[in-house]
N, CA, C and O atoms as CSV, one atom per row, in Angstrom:
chain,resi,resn,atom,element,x,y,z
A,1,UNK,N,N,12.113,18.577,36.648
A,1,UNK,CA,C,12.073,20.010,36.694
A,1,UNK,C,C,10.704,20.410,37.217
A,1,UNK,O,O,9.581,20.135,36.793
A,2,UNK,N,N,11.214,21.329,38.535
A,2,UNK,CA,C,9.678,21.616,38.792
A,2,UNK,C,C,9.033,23.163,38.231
A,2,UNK,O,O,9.668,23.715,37.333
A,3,UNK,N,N,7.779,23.847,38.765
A,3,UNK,CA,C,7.629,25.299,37.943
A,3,UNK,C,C,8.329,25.782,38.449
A,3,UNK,O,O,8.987,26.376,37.595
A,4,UNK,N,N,8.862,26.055,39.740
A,4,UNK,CA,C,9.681,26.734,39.921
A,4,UNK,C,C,11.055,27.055,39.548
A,4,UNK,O,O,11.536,28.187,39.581
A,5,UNK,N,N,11.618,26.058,39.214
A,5,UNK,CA,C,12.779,25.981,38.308
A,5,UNK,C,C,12.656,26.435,37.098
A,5,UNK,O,O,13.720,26.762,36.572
A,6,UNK,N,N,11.671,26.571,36.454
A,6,UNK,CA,C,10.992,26.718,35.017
A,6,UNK,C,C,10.859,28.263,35.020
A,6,UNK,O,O,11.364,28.889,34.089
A,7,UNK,N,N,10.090,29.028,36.197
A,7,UNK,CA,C,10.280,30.203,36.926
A,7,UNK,C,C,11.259,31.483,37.140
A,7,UNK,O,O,11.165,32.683,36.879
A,8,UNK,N,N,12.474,30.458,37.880
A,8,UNK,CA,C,13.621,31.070,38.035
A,8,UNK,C,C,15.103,31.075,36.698
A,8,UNK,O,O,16.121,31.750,36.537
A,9,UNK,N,N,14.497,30.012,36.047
A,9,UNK,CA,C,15.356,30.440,34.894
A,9,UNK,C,C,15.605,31.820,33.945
A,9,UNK,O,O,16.612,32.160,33.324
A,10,UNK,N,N,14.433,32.406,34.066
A,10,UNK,CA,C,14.667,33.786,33.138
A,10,UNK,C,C,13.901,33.462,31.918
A,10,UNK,O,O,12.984,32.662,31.729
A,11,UNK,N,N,14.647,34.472,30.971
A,11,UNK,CA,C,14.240,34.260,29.531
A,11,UNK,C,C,15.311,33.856,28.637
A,11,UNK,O,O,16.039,34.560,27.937
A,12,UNK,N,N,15.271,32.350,28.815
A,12,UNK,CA,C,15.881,31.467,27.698
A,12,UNK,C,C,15.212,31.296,26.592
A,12,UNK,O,O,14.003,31.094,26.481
A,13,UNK,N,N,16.149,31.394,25.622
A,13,UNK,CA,C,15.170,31.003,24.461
A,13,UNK,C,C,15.030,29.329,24.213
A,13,UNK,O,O,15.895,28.505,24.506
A,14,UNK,N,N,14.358,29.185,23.898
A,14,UNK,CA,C,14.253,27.173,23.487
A,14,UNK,C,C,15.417,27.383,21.870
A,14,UNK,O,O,15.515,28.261,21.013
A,15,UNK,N,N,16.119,26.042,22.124
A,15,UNK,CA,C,17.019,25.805,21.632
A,15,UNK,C,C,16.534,25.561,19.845
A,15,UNK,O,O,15.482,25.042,19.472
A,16,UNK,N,N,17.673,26.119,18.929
A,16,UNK,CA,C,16.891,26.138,17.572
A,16,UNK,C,C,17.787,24.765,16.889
A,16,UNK,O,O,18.981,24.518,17.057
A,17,UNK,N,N,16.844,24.041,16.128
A,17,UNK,CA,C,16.905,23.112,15.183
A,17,UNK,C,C,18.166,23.238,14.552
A,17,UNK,O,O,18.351,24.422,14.271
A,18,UNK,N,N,19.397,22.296,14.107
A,18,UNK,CA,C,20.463,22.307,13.626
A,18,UNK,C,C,20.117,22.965,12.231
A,18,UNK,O,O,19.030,22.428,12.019
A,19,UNK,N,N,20.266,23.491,11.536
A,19,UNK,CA,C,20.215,24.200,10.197
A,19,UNK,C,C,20.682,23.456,8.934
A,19,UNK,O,O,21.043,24.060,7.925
A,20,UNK,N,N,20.646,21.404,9.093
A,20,UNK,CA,C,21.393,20.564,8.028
A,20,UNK,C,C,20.240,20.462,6.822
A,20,UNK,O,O,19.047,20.428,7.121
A,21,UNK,N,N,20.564,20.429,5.834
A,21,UNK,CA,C,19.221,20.330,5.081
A,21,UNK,C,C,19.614,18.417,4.456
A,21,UNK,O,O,20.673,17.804,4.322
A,22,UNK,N,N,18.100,18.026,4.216
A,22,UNK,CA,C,18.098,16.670,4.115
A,22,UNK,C,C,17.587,16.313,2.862
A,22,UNK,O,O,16.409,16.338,2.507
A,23,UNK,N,N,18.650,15.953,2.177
A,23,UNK,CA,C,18.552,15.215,0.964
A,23,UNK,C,C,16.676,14.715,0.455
A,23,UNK,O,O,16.012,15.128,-0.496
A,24,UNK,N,N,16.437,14.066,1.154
A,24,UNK,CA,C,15.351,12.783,1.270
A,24,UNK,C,C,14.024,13.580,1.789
A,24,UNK,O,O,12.886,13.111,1.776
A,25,UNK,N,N,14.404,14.899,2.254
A,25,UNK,CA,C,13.247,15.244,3.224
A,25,UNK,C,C,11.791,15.754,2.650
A,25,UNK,O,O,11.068,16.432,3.381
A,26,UNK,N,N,11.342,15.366,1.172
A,26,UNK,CA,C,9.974,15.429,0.901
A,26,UNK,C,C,10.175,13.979,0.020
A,26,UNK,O,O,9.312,13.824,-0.844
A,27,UNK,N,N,11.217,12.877,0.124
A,27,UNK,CA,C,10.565,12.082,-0.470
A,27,UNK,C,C,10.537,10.526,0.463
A,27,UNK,O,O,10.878,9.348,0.363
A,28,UNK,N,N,9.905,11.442,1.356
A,28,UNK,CA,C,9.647,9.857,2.739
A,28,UNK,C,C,8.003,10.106,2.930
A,28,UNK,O,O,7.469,11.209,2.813
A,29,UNK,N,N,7.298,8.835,3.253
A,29,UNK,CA,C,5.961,8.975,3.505
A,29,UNK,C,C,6.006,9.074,4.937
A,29,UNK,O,O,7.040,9.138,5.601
A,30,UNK,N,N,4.405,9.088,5.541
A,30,UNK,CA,C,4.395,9.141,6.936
A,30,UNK,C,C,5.317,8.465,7.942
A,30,UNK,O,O,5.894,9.064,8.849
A,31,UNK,N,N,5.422,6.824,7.633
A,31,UNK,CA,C,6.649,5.737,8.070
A,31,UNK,C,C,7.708,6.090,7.912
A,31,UNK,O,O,8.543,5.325,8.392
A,32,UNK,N,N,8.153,7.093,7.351
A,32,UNK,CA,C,10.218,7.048,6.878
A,32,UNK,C,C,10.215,6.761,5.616
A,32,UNK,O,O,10.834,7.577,4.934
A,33,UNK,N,N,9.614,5.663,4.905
A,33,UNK,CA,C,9.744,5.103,3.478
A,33,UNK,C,C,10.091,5.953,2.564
A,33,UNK,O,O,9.707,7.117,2.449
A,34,UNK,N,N,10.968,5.253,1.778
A,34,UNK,CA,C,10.988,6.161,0.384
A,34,UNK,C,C,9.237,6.374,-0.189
A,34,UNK,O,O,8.364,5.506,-0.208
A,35,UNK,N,N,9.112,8.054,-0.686
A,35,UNK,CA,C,7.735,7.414,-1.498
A,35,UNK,C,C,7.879,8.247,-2.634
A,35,UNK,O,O,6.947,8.986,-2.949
A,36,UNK,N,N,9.126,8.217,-3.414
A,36,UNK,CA,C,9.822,8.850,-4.325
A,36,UNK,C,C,9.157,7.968,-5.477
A,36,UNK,O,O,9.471,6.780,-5.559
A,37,UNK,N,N,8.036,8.657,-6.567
A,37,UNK,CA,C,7.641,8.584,-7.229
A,37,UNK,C,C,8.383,8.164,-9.085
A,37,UNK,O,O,8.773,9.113,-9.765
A,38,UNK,N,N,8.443,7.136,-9.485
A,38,UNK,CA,C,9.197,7.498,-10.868
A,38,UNK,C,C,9.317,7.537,-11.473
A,38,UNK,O,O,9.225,6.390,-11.912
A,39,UNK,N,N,9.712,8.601,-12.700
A,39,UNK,CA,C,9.923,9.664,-13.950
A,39,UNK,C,C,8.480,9.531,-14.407
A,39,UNK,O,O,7.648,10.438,-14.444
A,40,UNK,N,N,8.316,8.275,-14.747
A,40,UNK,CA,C,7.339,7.923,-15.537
A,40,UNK,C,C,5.496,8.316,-14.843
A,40,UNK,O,O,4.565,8.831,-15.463
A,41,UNK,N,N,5.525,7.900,-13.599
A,41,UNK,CA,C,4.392,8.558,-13.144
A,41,UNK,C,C,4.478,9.830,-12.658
A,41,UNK,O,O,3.283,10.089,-12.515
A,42,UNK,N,N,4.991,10.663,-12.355
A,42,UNK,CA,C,5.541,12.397,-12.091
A,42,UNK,C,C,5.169,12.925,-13.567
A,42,UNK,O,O,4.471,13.939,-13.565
A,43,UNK,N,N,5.545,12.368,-14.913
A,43,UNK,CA,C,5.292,12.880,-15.694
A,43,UNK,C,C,3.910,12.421,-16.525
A,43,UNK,O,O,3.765,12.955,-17.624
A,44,UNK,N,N,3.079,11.652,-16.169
A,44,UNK,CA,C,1.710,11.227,-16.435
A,44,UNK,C,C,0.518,12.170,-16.268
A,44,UNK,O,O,-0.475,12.210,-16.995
A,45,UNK,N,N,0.857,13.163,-14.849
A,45,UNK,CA,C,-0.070,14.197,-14.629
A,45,UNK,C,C,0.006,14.952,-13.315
A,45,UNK,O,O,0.939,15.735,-13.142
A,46,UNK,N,N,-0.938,14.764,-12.352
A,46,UNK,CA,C,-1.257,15.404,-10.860
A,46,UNK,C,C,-1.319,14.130,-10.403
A,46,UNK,O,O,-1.671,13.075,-10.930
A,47,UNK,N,N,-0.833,14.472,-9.115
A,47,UNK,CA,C,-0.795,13.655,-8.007
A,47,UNK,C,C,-2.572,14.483,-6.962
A,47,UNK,O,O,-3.008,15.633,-6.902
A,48,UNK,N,N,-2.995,13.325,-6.435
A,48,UNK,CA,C,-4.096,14.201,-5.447
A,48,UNK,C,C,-4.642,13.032,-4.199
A,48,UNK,O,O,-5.350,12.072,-4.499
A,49,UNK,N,N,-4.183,13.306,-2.804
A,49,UNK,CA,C,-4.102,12.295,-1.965
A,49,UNK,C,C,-5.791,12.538,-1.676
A,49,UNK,O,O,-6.436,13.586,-1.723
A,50,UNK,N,N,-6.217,11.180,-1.368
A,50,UNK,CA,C,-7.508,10.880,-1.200
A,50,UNK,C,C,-7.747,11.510,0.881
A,50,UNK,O,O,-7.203,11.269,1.959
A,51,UNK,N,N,-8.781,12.292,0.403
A,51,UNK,CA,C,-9.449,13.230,2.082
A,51,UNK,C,C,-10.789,11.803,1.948
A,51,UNK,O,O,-11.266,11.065,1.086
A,52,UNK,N,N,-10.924,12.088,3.452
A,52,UNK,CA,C,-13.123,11.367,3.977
A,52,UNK,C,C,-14.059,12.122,2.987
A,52,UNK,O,O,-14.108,13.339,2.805
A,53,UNK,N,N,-14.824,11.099,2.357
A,53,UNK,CA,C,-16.047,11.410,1.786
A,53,UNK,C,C,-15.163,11.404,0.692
A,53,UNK,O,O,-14.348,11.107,1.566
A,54,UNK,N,N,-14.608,11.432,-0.196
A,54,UNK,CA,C,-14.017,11.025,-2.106
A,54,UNK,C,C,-14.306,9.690,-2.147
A,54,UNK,O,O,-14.132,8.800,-1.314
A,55,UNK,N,N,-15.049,9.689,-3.885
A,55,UNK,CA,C,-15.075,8.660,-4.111
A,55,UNK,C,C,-14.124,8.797,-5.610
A,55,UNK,O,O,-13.497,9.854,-5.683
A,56,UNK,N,N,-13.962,7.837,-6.795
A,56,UNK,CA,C,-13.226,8.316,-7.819
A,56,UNK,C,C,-14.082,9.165,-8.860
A,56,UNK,O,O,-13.549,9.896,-9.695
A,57,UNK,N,N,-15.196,9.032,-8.757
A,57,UNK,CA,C,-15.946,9.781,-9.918
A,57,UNK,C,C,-15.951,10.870,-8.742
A,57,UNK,O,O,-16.669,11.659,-9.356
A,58,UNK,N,N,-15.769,11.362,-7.833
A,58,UNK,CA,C,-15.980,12.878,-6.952
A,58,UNK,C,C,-15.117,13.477,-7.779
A,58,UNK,O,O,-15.469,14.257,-8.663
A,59,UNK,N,N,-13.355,12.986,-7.425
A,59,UNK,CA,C,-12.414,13.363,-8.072
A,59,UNK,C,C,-11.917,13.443,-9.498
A,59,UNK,O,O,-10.943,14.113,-9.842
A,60,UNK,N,N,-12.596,12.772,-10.224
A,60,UNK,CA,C,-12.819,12.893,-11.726
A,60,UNK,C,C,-13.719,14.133,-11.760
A,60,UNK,O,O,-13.194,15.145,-12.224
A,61,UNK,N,N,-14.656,14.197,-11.453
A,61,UNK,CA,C,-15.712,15.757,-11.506
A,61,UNK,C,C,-14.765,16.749,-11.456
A,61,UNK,O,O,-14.624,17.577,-12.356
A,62,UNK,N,N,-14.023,16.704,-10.322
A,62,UNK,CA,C,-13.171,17.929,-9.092
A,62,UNK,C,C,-12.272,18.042,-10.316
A,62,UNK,O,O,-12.196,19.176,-10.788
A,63,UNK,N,N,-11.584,17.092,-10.912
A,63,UNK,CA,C,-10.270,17.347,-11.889
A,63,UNK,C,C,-10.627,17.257,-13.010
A,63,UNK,O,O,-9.600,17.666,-13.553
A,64,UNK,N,N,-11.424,16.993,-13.963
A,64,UNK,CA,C,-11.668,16.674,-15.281
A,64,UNK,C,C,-12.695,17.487,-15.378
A,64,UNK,O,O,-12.669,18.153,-16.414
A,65,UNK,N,N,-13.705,17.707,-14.596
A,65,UNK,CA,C,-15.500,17.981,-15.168
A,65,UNK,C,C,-16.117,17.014,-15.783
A,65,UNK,O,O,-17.033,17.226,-16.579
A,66,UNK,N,N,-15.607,15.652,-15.429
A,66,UNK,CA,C,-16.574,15.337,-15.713
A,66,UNK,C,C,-16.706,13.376,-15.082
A,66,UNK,O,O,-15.926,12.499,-15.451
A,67,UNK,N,N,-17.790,13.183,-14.190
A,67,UNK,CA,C,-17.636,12.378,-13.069
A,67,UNK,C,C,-17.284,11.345,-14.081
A,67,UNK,O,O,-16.072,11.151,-13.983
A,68,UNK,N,N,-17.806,10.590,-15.015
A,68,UNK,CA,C,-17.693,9.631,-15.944
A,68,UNK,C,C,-16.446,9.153,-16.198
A,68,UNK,O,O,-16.304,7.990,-16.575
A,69,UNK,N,N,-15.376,10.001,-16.021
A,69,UNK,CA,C,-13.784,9.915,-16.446
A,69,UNK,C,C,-12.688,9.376,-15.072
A,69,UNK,O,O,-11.458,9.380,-15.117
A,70,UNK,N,N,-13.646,8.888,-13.774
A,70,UNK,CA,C,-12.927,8.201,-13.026
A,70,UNK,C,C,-12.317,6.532,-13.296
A,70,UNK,O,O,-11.560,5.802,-12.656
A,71,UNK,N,N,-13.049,6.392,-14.531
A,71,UNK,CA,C,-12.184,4.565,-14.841
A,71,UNK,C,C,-10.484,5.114,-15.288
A,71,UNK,O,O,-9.531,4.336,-15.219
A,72,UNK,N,N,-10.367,6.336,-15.667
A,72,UNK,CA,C,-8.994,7.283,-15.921
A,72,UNK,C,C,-8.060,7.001,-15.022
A,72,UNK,O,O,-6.907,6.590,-15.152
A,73,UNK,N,N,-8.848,7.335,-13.882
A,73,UNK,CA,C,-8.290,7.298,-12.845
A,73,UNK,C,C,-7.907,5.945,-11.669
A,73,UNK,O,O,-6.943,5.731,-10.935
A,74,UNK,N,N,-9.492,5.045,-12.006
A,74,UNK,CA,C,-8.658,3.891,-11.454
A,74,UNK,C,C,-7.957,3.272,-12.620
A,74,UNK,O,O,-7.153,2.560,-12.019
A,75,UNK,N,N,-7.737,3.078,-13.863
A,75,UNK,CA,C,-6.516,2.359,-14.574
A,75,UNK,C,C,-5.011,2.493,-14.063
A,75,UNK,O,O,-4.035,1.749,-13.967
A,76,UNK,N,N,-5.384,4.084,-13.729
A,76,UNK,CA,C,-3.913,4.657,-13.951
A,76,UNK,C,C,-3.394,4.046,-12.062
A,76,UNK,O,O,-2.214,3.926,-11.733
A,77,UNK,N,N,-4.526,3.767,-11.152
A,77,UNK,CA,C,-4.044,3.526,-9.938
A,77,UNK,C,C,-4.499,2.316,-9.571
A,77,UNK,O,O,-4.795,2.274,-8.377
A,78,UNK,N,N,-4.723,0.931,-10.395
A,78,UNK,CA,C,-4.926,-0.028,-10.073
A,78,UNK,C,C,-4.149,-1.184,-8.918
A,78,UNK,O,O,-4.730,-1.961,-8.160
A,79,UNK,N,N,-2.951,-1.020,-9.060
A,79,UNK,CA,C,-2.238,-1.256,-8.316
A,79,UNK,C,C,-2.367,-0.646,-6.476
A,79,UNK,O,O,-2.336,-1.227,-5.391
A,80,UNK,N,N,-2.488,0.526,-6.825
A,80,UNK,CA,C,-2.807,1.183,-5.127
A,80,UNK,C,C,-4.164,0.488,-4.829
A,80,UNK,O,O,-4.258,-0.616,-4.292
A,81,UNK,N,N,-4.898,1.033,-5.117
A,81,UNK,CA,C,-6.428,0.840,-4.880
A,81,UNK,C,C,-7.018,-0.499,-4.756
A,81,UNK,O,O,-7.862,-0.918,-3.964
A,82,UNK,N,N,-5.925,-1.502,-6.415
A,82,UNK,CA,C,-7.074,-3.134,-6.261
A,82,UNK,C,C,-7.985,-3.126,-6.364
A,82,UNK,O,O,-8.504,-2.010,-6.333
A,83,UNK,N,N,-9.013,-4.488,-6.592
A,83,UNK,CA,C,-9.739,-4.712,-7.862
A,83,UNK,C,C,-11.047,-3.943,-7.460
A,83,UNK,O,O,-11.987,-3.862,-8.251
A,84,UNK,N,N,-11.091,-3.266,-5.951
A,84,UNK,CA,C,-12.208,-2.826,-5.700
A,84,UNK,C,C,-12.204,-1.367,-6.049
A,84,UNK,O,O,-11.505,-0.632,-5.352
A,85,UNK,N,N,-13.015,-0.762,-7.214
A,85,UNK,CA,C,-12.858,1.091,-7.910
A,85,UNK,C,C,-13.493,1.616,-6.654
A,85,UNK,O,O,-13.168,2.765,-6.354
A,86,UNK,N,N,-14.604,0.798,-5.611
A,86,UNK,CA,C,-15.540,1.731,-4.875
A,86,UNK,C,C,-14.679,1.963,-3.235
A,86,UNK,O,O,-14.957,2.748,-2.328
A,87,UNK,N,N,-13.558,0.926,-3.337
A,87,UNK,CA,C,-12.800,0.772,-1.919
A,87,UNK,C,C,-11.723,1.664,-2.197
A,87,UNK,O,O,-10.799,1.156,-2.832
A,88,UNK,N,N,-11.564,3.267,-1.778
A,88,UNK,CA,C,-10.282,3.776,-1.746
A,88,UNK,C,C,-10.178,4.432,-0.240
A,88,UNK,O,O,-11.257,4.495,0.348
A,89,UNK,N,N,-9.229,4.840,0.339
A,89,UNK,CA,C,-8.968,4.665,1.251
A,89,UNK,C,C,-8.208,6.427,1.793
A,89,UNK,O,O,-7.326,6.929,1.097
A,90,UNK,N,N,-8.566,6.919,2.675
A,90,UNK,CA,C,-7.751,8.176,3.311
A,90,UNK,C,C,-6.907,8.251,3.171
A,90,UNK,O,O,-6.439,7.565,4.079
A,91,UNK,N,N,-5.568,8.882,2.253
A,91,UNK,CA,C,-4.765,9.363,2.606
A,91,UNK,C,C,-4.086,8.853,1.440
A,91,UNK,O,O,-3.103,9.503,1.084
A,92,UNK,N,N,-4.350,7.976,0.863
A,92,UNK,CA,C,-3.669,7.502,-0.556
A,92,UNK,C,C,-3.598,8.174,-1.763
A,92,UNK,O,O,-4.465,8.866,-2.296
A,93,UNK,N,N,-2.347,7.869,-2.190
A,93,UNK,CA,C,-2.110,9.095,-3.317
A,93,UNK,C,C,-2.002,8.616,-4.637
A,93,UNK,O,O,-1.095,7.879,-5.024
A,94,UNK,N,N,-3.220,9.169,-5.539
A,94,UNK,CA,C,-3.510,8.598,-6.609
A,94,UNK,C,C,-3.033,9.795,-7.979
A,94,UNK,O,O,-3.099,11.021,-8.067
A,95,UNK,N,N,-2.657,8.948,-8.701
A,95,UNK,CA,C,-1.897,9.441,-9.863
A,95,UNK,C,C,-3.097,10.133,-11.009
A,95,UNK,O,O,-3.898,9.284,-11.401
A,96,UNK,N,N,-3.289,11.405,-11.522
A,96,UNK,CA,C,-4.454,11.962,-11.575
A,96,UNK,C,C,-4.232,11.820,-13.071
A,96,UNK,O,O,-4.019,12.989,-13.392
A,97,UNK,N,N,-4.119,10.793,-14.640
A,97,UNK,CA,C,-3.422,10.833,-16.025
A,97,UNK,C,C,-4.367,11.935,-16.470
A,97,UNK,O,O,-5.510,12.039,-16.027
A,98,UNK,N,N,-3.641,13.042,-17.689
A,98,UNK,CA,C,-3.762,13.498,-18.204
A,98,UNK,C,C,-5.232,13.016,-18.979
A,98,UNK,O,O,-5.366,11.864,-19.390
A,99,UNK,N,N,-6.134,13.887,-19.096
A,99,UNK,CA,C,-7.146,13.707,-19.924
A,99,UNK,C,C,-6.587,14.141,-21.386
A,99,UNK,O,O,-7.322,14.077,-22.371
């Protein structure tokens, strides 16, 4: 298609999105994956995905008041994170337990 064709068409509207709603459609991560969370951690506390520059005592401050209360936070996300508390990573979503 050249501009001119693009030109002489008029005023089409661009075609609208089928209107199906999707079962699954807030519980896939960036990949497609399920990242359907369950019962048991949904009901533990806040969820809060790690931005550049957080460390876990940032986010212990930011959510608790008080920086000291990030071992809270890596217990509860040992598994994501691994054995390193100072290695967390962009975009990972850490389970925030109830103080």
């Amino acid at each position: 298609m050249g501009l001119f064709d693009f030109l002489n068409k008029g005023e089409e509207k661009p075609a609208q999105p089928a209107n199906q709603p999707n079962q699954n459609a807030g519980n896939t991560d960036f990949f497609g994956g399920n990242s359907a969370q369950p019962a048991s951690a949904t009901t533990q506390g806040d969820t809060y995905t790690v931005v550049s520059g957080d460390s876990l005592s940032k986010i212990a401050k930011n959510h608790y008041g008080d920086a000291a209360k990030w071992h809270q936070i890596y217990e509860a996300n040992k598994g994501i994170i691994g054995s390193n508390p100072d290695h967390i990573e962009v975009g990972q979503v850490l389970t925030l337990p109830k103080s």
